[in-house]
C-alpha positions, 0 to 999 in steps of 0.5 A: 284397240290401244287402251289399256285395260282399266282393272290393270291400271287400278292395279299398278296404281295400287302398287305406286300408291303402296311404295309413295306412301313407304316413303319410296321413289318408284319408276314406271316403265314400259317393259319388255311388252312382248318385245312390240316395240323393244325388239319388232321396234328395229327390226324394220327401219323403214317409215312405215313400221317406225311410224306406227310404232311411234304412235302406240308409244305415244298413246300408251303414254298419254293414257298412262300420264293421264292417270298419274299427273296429280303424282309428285316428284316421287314417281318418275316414268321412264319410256321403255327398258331395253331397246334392242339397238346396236348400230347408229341407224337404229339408235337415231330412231330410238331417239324419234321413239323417247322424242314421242314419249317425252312429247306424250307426257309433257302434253297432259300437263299437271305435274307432268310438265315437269316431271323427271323423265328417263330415256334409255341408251341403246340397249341400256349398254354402257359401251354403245350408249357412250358410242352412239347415243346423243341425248342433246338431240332430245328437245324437252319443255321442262329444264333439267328433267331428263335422265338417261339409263343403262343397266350393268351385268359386267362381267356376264361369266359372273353376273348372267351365265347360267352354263358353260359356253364354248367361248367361256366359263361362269365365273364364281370368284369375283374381285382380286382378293376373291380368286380361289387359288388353282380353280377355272371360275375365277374372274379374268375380266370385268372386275373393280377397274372395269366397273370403274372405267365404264362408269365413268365413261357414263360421267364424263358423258352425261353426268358433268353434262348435267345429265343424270345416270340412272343404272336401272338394273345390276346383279349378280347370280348367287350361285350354290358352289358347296356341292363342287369338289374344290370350290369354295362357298365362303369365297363365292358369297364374298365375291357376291358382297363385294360386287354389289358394294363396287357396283354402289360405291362406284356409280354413286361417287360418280353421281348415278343411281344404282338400282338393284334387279331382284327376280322375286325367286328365292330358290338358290337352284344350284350353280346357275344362281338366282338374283334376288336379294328380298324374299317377299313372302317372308318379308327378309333378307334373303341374298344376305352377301348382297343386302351386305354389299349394297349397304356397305357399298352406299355408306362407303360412297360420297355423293358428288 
């Protein structure tokens, strides 16, 4: 009936209240949802499904920006997670979707006429965000409170791939003093100048403009490679480290926000990896060449 329900609200207010009063920034998305509006959102272009799509947007976002407007500068919403656009036609309506959402929020007053606010390129894609999508056609009543998020898995053969494809390989050897010499699973793309170009295309786009970038998701598998004859563990762990402190020291120097994705699942299977980086139940580090990369990459960084 399009409210939602009150026990899980209690909830994930009981979470955001665990994290704002750890001294943590914590954003609320609507994400994934069984993909109603992500996907089902652009599959049909026409006025009626973009339009009832739109409305439910906005009313969850009223009920959830109800429940939190007392909040302060340390919870930030932000609409939805990855829309599924990948032509312009799509992206325009992605537009009239976040247009709705910051409208929604603005509307029930408090600290949310203020609040900091992100919105998302298509498909949270670097390439097609800087292609397609205009985040000066948003309008907002606050001044400066509007962020745009992409997420970054650049090179997938080393950050997603869970097996061999017939268009390529995973890759275990990451970053030019990494590749172990004679082996296929070394990187032959997407390494330290390709994080760089891309993120700077998100600069020169959105953050000289004013616009900050949030990179709401980045990781990389941590992959089992001792039990393989001639692959090398300590060369896939580096690989791992240096990649997370690239993807750190890259962005914040650039003046984004990195935000690591951490799945939560600590077992490192076996050579489709895992991406996490804190084991919860034990309350440790549990992805150490990770944790090491992403405090050597924010030290090495220089905020702009």
């Amino acid at each position: 009936n399009g409210q939602i329900d009150a026990q899980w609200t209690a909830r994930v207010k009981e979470i955001v209240d665990y994290c704002i009063q750890a001294g943590l920034y914590v954003v609320l998305n609507d994400h994934w949802d069984n993909g109603w509006i992500e996907t089902n959102g652009f599959t049909d272009l026409g006025e009626t499904n973009v339009s009832s799509k739109l409305e439910t947007l906005k009313n969850l976002w009223t009920q959830i920006a109800t429940t939190f407007r007392d909040y302060d500068e340390h919870l930030i919403f932000a609409g939805l997670n990855e829309p599924n656009c990948d032509t312009q036609a799509k992206t325009d309506v992605l537009l009239r979707y976040e247009q709705g959402f910051i409208d929604a929020v603005r509307a029930t007053g408090g600290n949310n006429a203020q609040r900091t606010l992100i919105v998302q390129g298509p498909s949270t894609d670097i390439e097609k965000t800087d292609s397609y999508y205009d985040v000066t056609r948003l309008t907002d009543t606050a001044e400066g409170a509007l962020m745009v998020e992409v997420h970054f898995y650049t090179p997938w053969n080393f950050c997603g791939m869970e097996k061999d494809e017939s268009w390529g390989k995973m890759f275990y050897y990451w970053g030019t003093g990494n590749h172990l010499s004679g082996s296929t699973r070394n990187a032959n793309w997407g390494e330290e100048s390709e994080v760089q170009k891309l993120f700077q295309r998100m600069k020169t786009k959105f953050v000289d403009k004013g616009f900050p970038v949030y990179i709401g998701e980045y990781n990389c598998q941590w992959r089992n490679v001792s039990g393989q004859s001639g692959e090398d563990q300590a060369k896939h762990d580096a690989s791992v480290k240096l990649y997370h402190k690239t993807v750190n020291q890259q962005a914040i120097t650039m003046g984004m926000v990195p935000v690591v994705w951490d799945i939560n699942y600590a077992n490192q299977s076996g050579t489709k990896g895992v991406m996490t980086v804190l084991n919860r139940a034990t309350l440790s580090v549990y992805c150490q060449p990770a944790m090491d990369g992403i405090t050597e990459g924010v030290a090495a960084a220089t905020w702009p």
